[in-house]
C-alpha positions as a Markdown table, in Angstrom:
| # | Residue | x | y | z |
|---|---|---|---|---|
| 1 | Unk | 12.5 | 8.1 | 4.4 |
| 2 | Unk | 14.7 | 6.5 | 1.4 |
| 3 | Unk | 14.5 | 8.7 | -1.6 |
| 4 | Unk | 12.7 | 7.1 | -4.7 |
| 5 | Unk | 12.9 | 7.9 | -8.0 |
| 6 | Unk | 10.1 | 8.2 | -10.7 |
| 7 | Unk | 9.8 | 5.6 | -13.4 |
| 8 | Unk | 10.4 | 7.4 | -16.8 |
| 9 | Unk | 8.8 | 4.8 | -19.1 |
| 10 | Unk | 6.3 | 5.9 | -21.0 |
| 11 | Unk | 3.5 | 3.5 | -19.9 |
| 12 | Unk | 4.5 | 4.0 | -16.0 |
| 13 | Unk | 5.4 | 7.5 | -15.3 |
| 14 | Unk | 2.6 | 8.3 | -12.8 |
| 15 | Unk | 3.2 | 10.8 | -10.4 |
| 16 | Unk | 0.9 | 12.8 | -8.7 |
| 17 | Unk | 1.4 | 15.9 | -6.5 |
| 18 | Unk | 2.0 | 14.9 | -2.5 |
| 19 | Unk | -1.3 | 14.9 | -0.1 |
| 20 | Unk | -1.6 | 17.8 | 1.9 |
| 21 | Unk | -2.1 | 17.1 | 5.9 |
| 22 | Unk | -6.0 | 18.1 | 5.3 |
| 23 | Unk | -6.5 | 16.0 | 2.7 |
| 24 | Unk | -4.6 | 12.8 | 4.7 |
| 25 | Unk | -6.7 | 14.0 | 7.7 |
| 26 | Unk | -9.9 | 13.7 | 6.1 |
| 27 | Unk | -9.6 | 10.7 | 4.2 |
| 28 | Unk | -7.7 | 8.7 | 7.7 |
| 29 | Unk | -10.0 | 10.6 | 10.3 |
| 30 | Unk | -13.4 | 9.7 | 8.5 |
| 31 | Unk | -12.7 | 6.0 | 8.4 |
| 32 | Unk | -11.5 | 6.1 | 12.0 |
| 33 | Unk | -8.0 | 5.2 | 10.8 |
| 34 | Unk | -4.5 | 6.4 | 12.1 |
| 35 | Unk | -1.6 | 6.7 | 9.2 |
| 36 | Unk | 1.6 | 5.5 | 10.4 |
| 37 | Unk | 4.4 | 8.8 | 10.3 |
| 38 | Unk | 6.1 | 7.2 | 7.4 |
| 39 | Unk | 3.2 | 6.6 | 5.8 |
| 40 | Unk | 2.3 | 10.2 | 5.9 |
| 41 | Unk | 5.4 | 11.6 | 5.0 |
| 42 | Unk | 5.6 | 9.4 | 1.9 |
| 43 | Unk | 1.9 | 10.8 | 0.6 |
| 44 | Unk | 3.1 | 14.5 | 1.5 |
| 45 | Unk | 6.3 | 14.0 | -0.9 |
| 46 | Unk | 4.7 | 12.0 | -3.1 |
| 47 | Unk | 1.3 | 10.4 | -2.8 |
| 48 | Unk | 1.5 | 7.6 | -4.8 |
| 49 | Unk | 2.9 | 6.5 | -8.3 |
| 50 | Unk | 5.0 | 4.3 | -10.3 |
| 51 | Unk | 8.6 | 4.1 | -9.6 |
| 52 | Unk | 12.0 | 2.9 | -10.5 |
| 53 | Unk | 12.4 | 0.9 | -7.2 |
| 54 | Unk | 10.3 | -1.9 | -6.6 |
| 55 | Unk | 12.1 | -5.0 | -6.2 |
| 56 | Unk | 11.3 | -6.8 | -3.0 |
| 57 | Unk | 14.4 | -9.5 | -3.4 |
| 58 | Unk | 13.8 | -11.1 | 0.0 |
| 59 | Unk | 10.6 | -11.6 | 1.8 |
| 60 | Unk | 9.0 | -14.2 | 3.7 |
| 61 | Unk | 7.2 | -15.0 | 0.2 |
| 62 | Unk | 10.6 | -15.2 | -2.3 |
| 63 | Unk | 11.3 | -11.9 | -4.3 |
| 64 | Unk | 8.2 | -9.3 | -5.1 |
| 65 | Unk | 7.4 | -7.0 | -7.2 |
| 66 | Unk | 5.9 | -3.4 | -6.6 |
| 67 | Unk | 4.3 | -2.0 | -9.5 |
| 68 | Unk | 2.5 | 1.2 | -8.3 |
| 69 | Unk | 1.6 | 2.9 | -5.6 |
| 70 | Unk | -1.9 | 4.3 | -4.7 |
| 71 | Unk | -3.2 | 7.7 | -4.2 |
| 72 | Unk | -5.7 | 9.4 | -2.2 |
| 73 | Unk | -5.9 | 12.2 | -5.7 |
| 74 | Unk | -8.5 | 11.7 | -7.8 |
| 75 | Unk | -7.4 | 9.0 | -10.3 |
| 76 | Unk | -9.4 | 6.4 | -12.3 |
| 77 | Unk | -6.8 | 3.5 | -10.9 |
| 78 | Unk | -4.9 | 3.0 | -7.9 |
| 79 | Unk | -7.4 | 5.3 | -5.7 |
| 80 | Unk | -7.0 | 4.3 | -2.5 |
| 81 | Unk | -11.0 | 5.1 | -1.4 |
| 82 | Unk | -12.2 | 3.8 | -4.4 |
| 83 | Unk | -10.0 | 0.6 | -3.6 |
| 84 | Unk | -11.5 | 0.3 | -0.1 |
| 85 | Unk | -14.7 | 0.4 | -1.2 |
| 86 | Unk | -14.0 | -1.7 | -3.8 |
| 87 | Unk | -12.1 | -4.4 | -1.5 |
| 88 | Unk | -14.7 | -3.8 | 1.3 |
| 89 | Unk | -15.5 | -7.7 | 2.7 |
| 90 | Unk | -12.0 | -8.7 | 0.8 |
| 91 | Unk | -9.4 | -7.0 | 3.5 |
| 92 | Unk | -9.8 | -6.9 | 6.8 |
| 93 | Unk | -11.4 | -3.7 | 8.7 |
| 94 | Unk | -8.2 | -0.6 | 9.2 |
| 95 | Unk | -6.8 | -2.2 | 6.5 |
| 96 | Unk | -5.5 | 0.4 | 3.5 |
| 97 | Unk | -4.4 | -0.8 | 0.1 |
| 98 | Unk | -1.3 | 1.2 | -0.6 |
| 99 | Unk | 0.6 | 0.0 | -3.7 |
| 100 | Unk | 0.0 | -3.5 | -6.0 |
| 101 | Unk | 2.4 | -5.9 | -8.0 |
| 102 | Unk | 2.0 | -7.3 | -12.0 |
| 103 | Unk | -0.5 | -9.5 | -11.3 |
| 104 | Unk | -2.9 | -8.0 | -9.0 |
| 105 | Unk | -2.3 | -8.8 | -5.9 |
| 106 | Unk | -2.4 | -5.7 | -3.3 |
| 107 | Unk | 0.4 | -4.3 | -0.3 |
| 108 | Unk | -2.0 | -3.9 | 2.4 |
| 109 | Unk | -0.6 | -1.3 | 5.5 |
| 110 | Unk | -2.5 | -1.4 | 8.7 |
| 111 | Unk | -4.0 | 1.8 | 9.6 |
| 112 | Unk | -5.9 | 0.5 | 12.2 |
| 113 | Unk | -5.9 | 3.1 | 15.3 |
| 114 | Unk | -6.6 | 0.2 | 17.5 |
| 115 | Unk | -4.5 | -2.3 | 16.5 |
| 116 | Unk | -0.9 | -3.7 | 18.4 |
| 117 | Unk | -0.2 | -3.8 | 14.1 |
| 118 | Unk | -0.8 | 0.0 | 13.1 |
| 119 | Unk | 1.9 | 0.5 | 10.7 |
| 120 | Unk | 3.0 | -3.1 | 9.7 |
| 121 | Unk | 2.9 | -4.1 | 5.6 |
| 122 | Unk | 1.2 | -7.1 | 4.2 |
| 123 | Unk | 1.2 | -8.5 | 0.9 |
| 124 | Unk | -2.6 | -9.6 | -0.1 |
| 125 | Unk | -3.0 | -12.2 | -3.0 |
| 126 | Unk | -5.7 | -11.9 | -5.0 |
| 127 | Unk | -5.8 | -15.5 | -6.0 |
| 128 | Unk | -7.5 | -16.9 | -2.6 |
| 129 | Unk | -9.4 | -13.7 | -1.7 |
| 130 | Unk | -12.4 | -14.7 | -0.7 |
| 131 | Unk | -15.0 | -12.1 | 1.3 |
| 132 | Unk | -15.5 | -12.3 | 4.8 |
| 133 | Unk | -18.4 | -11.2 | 6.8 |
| 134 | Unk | -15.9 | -11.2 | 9.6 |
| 135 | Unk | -13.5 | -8.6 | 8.7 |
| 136 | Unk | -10.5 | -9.1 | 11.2 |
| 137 | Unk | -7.4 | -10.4 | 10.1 |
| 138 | Unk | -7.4 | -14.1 | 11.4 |
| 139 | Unk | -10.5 | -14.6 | 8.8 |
| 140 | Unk | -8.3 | -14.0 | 5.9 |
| 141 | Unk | -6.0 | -16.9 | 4.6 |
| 142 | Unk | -4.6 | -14.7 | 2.1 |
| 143 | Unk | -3.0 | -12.2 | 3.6 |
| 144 | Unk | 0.7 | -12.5 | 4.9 |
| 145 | Unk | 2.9 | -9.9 | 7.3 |
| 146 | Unk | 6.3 | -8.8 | 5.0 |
| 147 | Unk | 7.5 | -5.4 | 6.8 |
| 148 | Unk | 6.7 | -4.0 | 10.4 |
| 149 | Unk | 6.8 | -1.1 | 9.1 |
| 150 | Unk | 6.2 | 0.9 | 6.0 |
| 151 | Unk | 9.9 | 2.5 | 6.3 |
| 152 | Unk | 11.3 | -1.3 | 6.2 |
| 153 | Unk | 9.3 | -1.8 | 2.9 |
| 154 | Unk | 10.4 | 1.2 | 1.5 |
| 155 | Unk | 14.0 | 0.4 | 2.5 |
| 156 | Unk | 14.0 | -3.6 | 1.2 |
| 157 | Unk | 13.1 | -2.2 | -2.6 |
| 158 | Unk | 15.6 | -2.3 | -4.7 |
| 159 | Unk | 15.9 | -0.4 | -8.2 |
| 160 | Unk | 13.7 | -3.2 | -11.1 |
| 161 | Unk | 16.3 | -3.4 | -13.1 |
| 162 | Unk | 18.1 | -5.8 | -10.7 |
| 163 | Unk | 15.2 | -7.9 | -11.6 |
């Protein structure tokens, strides 16, 4: 998994400690969701927060920005449960929101155990969500694949400052 560094500005140095296998296991198990390895190994080292890398300079959308990641720790942003049931008929079912840009809009990673797409990254823009009483994929507009897997998104960013 690529190293990443922690932001050191004073309005985005969030870091939390990493997730402990229990605590990835409850949260994953109880929604009937399977974390990707890479996935997990980035909430045991880390679990979320605000880094220096976070430039997405090519994508199928043009250049991205990642602002922070999300947490399964308590927190009063960026918690990953709070977000789900916050986002509920706004992402598709398995989905997990697992980091967001400036402007709002949400990295979504499939955790879904019975999905062909487990693992894959896609970028979710708030601008045409819209809720859906059918929550699988193909009835979101919104939502495009970037990486196939949260390693490749990790490995695309780039330090901000190349911004």
């Amino acid at each position: 998994m690529k190293e990443l560094t922690y932001s050191k500005h004073e309005h985005s140095s969030v870091r939390h400690d990493g997730a402990s296998d229990e605590e990835i296991d409850e949260f994953f198990s109880s929604r009937g969701l399977a974390c990707p390895a890479d996935y997990r190994a980035f909430l045991q080292k880390y679990n979320g927060g605000c880094f220096n890398e976070g430039y997405l300079a090519d994508t199928s959308l043009g250049p991205l920005l990642v602002s922070y990641f999300s947490t399964l720790a308590p927190s009063k942003n960026r918690h990953i449960p709070t977000q789900i049931e916050n986002l509920d008929e706004y992402i598709p079912s398995g989905f997990v929101p697992i980091a967001d840009d400036p402007g709002g809009n949400l990295y979504l990673l499939d955790c879904d155990r019975n999905s062909e797409r487990n693992g894959k990254i896609y970028f979710w823009n708030h601008e045409s969500a819209e809720p859906s009483e059918d929550p699988v994929l193909s009835s979101f507009n919104n939502i495009t694949l970037l990486f196939d897997s949260f390693a490749d998104f990790l490995d695309a960013m780039k330090d901000k400052s190349e911004v």
